[in-house]
N, CA, C and O of each residue as an XYZ file, in Angstrom:
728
protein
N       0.855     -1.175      0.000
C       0.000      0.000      0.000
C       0.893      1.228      0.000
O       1.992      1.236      0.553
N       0.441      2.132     -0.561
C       1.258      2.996     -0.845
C       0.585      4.253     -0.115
O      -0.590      4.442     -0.429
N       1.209      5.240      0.910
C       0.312      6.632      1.402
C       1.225      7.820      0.635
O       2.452      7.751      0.572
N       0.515      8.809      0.120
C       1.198      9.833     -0.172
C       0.519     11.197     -0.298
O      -0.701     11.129     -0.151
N       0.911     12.176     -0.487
C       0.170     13.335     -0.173
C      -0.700     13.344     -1.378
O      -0.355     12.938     -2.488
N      -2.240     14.008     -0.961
C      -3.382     13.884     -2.231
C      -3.052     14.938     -3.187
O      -2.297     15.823     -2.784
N      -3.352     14.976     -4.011
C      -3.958     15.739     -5.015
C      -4.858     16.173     -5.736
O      -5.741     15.326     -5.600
N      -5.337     17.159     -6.621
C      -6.076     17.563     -7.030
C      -7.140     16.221     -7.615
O      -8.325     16.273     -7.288
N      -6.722     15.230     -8.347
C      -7.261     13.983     -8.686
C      -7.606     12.817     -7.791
O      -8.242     11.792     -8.034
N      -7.031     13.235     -6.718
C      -7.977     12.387     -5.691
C      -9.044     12.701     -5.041
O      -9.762     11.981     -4.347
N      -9.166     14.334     -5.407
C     -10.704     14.713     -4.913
C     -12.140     14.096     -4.434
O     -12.784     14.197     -3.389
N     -12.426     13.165     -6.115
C     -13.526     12.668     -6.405
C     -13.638     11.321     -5.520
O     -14.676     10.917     -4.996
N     -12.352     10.694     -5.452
C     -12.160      9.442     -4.526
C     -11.899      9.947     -2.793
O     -12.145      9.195     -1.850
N     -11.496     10.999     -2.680
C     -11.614     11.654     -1.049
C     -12.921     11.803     -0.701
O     -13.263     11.477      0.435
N     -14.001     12.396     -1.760
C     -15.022     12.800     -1.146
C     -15.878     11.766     -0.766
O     -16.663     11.660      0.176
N     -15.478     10.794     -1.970
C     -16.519      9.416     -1.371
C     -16.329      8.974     -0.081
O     -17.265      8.916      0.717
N     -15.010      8.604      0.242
C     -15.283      8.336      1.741
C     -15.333      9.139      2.320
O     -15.986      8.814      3.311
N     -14.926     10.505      2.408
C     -15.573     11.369      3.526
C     -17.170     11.737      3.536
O     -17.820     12.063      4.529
N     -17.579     11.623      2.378
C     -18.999     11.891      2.345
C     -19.649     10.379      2.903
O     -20.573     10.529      3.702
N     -19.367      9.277      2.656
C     -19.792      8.360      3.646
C     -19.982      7.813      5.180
O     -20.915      7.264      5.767
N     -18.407      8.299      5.627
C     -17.845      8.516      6.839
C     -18.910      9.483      7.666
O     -19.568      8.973      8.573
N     -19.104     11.206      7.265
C     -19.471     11.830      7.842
C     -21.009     11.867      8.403
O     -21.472     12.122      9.515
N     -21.780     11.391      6.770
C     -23.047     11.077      6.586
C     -23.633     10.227      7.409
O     -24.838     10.381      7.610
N     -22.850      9.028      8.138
C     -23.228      8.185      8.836
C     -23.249      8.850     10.636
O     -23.573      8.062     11.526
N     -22.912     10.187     10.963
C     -23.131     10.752     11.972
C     -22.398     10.162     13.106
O     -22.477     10.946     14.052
N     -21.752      9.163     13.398
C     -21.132      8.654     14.428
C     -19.908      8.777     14.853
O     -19.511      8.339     15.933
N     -19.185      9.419     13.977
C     -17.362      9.414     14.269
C     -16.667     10.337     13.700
O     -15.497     10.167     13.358
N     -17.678     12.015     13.447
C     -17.171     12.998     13.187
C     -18.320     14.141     13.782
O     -19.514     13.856     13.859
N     -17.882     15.193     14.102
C     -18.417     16.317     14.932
C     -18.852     17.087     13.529
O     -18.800     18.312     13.640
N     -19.176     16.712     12.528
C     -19.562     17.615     11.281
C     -20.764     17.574     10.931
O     -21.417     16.699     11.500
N     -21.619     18.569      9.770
C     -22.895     17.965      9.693
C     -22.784     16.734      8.753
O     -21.883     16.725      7.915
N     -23.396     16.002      8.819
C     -23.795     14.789      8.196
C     -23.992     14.781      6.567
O     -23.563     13.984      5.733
N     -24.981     16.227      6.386
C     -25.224     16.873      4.876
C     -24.121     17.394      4.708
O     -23.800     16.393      4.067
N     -23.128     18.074      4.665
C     -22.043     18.574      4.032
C     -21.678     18.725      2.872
O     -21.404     17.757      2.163
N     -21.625     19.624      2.570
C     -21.830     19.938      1.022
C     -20.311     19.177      0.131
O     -19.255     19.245      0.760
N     -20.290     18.748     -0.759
C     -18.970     18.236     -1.793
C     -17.751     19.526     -1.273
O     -16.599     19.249     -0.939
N     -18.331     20.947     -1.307
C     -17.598     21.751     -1.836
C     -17.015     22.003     -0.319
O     -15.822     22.014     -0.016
N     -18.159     22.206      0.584
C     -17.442     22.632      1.783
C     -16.483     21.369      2.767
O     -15.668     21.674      3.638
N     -16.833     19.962      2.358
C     -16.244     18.674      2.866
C     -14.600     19.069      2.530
O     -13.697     19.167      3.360
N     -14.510     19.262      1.047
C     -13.086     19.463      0.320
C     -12.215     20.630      0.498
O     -10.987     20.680      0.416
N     -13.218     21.733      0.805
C     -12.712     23.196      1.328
C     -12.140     22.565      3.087
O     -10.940     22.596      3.359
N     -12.889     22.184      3.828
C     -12.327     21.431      4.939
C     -11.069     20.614      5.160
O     -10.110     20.725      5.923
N     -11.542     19.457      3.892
C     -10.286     18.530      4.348
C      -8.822     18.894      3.465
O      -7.865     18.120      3.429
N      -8.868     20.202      2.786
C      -7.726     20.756      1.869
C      -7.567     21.712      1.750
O      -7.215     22.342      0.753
N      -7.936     22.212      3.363
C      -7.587     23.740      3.662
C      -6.363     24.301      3.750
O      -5.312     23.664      3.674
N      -6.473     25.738      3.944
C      -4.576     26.122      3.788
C      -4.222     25.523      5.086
O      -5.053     25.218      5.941
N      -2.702     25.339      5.214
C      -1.956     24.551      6.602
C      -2.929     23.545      6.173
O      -3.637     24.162      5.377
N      -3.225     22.726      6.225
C      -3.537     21.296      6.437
C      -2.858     20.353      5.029
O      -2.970     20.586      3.826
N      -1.931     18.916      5.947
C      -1.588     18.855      4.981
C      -2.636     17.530      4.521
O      -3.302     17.285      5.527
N      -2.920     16.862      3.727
C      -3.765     15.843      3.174
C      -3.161     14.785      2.280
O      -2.409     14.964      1.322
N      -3.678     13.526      2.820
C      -2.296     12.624      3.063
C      -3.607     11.319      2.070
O      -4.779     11.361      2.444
N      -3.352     10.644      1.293
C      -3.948      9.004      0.953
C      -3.472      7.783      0.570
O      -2.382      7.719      0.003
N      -4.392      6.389      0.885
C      -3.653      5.731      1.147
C      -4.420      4.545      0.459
O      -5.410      3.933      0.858
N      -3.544      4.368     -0.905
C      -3.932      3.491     -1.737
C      -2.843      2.848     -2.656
O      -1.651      3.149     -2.594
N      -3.472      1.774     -3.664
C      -2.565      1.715     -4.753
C      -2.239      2.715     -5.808
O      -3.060      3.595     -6.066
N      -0.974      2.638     -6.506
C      -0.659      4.067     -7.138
C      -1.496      4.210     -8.441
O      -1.856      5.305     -8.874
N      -1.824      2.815     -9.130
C      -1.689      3.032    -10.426
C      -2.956      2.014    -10.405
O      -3.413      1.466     -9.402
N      -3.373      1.899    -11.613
C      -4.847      1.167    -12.219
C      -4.382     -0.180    -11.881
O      -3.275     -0.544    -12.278
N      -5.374     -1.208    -10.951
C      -4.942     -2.498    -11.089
C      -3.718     -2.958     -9.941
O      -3.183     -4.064     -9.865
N      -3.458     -1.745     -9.079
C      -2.177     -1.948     -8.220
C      -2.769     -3.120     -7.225
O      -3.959     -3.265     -6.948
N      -1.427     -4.100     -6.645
C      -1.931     -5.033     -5.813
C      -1.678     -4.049     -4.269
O      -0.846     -3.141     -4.265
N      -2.312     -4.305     -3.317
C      -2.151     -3.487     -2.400
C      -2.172     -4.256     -1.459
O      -3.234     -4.786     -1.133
N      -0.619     -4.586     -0.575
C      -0.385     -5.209      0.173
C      -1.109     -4.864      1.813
O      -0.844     -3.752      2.271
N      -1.724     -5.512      2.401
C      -2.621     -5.168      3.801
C      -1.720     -5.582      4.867
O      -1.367     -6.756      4.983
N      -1.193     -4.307      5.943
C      -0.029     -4.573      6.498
C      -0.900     -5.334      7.643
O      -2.108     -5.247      7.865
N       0.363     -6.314      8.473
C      -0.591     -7.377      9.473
C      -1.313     -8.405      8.679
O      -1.135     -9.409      9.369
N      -1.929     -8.724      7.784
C      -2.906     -9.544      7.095
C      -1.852    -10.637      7.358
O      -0.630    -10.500      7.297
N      -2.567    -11.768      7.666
C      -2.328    -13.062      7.755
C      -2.685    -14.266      7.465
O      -2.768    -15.247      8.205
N      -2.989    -14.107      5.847
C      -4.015    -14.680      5.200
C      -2.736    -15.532      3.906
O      -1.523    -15.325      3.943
N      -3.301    -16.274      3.083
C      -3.033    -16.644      2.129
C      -2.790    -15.364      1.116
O      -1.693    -15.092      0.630
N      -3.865    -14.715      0.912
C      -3.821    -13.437      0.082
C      -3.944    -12.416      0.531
O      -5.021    -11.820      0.564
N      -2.755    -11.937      1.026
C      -2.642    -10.489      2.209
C      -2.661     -9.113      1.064
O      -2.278     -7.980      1.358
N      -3.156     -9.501     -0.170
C      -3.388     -7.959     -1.310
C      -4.720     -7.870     -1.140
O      -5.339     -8.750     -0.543
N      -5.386     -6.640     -1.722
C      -6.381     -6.418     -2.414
C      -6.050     -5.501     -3.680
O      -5.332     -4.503     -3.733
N      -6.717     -6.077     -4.591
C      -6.765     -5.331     -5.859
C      -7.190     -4.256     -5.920
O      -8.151     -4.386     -5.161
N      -7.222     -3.186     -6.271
C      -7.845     -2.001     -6.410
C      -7.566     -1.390     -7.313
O      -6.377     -1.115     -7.474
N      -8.993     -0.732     -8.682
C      -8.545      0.212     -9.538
C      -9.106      1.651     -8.799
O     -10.096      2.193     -8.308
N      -7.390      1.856     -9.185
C      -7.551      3.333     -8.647
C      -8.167      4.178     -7.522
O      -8.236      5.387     -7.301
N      -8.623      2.973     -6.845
C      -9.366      3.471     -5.494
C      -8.687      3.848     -4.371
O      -7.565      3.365     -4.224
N      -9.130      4.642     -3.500
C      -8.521      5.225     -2.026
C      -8.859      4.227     -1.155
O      -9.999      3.766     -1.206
N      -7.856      3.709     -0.159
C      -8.519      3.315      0.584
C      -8.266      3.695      1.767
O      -7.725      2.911      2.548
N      -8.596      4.947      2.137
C      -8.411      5.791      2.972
C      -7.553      7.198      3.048
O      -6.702      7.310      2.165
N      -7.667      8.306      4.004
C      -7.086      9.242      3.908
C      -7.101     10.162      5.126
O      -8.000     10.267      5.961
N      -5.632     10.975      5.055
C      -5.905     11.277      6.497
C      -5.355     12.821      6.388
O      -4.434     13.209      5.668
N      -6.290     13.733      7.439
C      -5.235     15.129      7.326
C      -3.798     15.366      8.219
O      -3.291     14.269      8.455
N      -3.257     16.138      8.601
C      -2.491     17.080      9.233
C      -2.150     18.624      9.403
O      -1.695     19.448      8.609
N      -2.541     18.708     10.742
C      -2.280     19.928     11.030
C      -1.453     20.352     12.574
O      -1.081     19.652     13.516
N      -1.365     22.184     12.243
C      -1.297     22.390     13.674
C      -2.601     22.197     14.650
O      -3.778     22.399     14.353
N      -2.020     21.718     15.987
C      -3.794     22.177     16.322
C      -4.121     23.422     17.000
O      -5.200     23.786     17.468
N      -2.950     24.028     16.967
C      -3.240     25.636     17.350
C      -2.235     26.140     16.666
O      -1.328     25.515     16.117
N      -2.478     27.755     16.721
C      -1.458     28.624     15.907
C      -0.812     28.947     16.948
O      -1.238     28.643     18.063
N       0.621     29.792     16.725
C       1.541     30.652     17.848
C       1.889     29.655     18.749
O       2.618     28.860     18.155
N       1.661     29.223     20.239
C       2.050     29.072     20.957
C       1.623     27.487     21.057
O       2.089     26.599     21.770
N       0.738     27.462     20.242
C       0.434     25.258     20.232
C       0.654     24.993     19.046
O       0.436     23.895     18.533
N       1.096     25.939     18.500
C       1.606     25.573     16.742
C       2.579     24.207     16.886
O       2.646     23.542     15.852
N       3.399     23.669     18.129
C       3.972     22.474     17.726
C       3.477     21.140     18.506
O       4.089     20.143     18.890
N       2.014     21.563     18.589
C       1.173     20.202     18.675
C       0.840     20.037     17.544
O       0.570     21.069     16.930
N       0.674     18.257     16.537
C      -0.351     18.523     15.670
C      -1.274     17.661     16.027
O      -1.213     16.932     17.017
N      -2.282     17.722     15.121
C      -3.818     17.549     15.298
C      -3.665     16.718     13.974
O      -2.796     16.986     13.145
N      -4.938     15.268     13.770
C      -4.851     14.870     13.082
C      -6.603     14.164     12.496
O      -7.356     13.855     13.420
N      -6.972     14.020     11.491
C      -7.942     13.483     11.373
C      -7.865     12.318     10.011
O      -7.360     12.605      8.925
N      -8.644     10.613     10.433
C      -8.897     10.145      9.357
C     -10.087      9.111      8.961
O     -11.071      8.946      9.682
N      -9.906      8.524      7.889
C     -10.906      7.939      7.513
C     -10.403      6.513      6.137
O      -9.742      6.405      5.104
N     -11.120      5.825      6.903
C     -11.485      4.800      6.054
C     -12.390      4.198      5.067
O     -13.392      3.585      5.438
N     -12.133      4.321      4.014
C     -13.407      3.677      3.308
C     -14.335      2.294      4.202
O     -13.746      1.262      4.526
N     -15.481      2.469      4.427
C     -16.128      1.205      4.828
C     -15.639     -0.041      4.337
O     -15.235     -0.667      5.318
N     -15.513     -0.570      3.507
C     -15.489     -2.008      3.175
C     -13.673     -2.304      3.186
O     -13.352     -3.469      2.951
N     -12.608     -1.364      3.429
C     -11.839     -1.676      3.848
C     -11.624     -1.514      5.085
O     -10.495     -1.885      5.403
N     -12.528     -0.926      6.307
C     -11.758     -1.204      7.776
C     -11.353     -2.966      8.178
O     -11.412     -4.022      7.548
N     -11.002     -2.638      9.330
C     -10.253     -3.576     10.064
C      -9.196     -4.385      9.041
O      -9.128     -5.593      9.266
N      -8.501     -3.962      8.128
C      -7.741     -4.526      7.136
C      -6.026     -3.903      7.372
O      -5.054     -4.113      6.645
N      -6.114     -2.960      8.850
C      -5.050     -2.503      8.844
C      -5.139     -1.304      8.110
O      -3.948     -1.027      7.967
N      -5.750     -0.457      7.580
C      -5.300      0.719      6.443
C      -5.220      1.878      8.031
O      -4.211      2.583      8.044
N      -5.799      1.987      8.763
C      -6.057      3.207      9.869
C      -4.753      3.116     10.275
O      -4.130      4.176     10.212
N      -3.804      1.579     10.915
C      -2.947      1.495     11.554
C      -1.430      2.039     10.635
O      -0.387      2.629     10.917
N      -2.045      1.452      9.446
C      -0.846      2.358      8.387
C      -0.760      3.466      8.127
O       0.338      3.774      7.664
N      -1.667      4.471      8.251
C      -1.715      5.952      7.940
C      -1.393      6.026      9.080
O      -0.167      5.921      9.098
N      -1.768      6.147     10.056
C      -1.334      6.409     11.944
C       0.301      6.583     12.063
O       0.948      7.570     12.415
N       0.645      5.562     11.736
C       2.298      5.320     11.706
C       3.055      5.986     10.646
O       4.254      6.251     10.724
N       2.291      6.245      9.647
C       2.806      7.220      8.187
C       2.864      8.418      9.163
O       3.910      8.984      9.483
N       1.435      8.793      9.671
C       0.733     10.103     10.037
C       2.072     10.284     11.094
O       2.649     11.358     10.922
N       2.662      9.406     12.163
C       4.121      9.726     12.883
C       4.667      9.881     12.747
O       5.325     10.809     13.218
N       4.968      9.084     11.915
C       6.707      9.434     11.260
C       6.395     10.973     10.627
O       7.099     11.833     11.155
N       5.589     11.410      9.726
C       5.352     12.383      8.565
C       5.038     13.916     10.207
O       5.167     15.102      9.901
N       4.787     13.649     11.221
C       4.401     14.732     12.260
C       6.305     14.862     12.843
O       7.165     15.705     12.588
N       6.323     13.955     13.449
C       8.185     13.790     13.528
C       8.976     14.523     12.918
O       9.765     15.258     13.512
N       8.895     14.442     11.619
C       9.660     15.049     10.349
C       9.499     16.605     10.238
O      10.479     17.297     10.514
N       8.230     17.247      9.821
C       7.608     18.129     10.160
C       8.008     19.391     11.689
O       7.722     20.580     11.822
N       8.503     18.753     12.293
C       8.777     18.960     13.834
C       7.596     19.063     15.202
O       7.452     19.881     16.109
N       7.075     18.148     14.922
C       6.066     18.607     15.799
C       6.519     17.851     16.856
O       7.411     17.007     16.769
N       5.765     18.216     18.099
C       6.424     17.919     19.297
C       5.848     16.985     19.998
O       6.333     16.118     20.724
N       4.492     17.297     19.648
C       3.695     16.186     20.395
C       2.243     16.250     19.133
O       2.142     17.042     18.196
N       1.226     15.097     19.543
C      -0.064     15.007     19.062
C      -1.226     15.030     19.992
O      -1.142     14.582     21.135
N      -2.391     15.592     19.462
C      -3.640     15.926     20.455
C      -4.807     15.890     18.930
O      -4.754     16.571     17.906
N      -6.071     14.495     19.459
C      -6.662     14.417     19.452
C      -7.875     15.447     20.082
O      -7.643     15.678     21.268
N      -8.968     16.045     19.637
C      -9.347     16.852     20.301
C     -10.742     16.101     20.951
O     -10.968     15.935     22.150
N     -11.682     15.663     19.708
C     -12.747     14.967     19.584
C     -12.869     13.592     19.551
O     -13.405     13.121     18.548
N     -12.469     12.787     20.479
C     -12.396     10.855     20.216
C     -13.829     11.116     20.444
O     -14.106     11.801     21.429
N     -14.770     10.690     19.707
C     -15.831     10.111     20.363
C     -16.473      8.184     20.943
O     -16.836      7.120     20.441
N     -16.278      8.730     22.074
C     -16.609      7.710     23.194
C     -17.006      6.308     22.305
O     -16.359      5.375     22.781
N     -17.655      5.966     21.444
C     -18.585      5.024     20.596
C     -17.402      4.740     19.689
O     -17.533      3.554     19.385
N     -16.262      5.243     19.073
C     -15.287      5.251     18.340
C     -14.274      4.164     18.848
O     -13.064      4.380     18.921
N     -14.905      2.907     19.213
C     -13.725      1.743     19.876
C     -12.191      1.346     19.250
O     -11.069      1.150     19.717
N     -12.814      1.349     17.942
C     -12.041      0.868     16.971
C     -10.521      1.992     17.044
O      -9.370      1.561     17.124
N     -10.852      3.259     16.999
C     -10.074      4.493     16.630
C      -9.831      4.666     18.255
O      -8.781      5.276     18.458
N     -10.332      4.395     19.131
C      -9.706      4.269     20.288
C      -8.421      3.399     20.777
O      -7.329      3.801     21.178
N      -8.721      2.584     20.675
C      -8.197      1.116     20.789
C      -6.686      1.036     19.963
O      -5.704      0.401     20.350
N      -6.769      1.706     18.955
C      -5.549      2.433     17.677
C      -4.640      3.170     18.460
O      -3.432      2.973     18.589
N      -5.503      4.229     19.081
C      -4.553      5.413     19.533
C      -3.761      4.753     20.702
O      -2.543      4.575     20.712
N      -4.668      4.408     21.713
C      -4.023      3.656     22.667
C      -2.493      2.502     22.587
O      -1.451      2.352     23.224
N      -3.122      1.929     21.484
C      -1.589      0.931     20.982
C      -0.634      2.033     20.409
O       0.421      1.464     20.129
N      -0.583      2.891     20.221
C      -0.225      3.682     19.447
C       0.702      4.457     20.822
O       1.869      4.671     20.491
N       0.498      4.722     21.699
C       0.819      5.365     22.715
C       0.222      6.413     23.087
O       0.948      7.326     23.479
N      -1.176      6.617     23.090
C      -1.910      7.888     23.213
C      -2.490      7.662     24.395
O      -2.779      6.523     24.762
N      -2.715      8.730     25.105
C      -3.469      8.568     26.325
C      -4.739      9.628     26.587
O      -4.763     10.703     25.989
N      -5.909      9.199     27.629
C      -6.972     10.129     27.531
C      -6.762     10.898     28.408
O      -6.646     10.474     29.558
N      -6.613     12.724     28.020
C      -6.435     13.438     28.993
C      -7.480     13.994     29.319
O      -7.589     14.715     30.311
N      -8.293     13.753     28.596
C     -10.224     14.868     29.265
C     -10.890     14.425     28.293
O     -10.769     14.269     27.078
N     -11.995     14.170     29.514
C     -13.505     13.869     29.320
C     -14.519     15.060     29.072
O     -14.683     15.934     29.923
N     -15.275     15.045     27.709
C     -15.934     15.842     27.900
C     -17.433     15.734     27.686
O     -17.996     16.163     26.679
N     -18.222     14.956     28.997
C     -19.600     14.429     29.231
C     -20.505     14.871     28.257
O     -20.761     16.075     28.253
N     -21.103     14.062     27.339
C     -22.355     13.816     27.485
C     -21.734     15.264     26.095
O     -22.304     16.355     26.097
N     -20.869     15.042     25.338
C     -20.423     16.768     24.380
C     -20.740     15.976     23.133
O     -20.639     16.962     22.404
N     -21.018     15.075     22.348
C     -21.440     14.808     21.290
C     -22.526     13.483     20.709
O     -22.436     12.315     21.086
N     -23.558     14.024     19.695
C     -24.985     12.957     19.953
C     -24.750     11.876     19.070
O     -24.417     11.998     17.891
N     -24.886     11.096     19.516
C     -24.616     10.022     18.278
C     -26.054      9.420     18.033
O     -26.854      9.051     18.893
N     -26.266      9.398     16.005
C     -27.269      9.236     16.066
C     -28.716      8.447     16.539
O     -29.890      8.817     16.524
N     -27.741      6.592     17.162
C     -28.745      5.854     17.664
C     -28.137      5.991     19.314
O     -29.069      5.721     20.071
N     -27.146      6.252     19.920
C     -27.179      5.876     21.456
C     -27.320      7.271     22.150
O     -26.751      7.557     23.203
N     -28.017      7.980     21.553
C     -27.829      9.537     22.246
C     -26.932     10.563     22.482
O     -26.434     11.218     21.567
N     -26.661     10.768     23.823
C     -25.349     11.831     24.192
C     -24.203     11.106     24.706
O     -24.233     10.686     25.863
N     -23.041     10.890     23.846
C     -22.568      9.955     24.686
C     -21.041     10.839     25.070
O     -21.339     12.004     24.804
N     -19.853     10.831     25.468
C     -18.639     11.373     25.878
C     -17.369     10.939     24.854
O     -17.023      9.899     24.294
N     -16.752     12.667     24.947
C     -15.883     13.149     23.903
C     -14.769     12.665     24.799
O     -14.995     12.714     26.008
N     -13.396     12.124     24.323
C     -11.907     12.276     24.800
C     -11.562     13.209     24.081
O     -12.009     13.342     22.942
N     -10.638     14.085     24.662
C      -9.524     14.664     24.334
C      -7.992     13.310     24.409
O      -7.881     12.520     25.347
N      -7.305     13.348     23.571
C      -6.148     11.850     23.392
C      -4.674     13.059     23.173
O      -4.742     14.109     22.535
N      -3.704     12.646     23.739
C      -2.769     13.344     23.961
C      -1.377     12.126     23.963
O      -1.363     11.070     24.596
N      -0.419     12.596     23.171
C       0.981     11.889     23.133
C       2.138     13.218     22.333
O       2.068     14.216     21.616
N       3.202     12.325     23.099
C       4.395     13.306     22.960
C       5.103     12.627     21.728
O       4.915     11.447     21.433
N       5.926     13.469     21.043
C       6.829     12.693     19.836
C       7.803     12.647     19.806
O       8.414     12.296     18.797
N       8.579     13.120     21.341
C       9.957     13.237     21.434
C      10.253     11.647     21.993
O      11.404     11.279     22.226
């Protein structure tokens, strides 16, 4: 699998999964309707850098890191299978925390693609100079992307009760996730 910074031509393949991702209301603080234009104005704003994570070329085999299968590829034309941003998460004086957000196409989670951008997304924050990372919004229902950060070395520094609705279990609790990169 190959991650590399997006481009203008991955647009049409970014928006699909973010327009799926978001639409489904459970694991992003955004509206759900989100327009094409304002999703892409979002995820390819100035400072942010925008990162994807697929095969390069038509037909690429795309090796699934961890897979422990007979056939640890999936084929893919030209598809994303996933993508992630970077940023500061503040200007001036938290300018060397960054902040990070991503997403998986549905029918590739649990295949390893989150755990490979995560570790891209480190090394590529490292490089960059950032000092540490801060999650702002984990939402509580988000096991999967929990469970990541945690192996990952992240820890929960604040709870924030009952701060975002998810559409079938109600109000449920935001983490704030915090790790250093030195």
């Amino acid at each position: 699998m190959k991650i590399r910074p997006a481009t203008d031509a991955d647009c049409d393949a970014v928006w699909n999964i973010f327009h799926k991702v978001v639409a489904a209301g459970d694991t992003y603080a955004l509206d759900p309707n989100i327009s094409r234009e304002d999703a892409l104005a979002y995820w390819f704003a100035s400072g942010t850098r925008t990162y994807v994570a697929g095969g390069d070329t038509a037909g690429d085999s795309v090796a699934i890191p961890g897979k422990l299968t007979a056939f640890p590829t999936i084929t893919r034309a030209r598809q994303l299978l996933g993508t992630y941003i970077l940023r500061a998460n503040q200007s001036g004086g938290g300018s060397h925390v960054a902040n990070a957000g991503f997403m998986v196409s549905a029918s590739d989670r649990g295949l390893g693609i989150g755990r490979a951008m995560a570790e891209h997304y480190l090394s590529e924050a490292r490089r960059l100079g950032f000092r540490a990372m801060q999650f702002n919004y984990v939402i509580a229902t988000n096991t999967a992307a929990i469970r990541l950060w945690q192996d990952l070395g992240f820890k929960t520094v604040g709870t924030l009760s009952d701060a975002f609705r998810h559409p079938e279990k109600g109000y449920v609790d935001v983490y704030v996730m915090y790790r250093s990169l030195l």
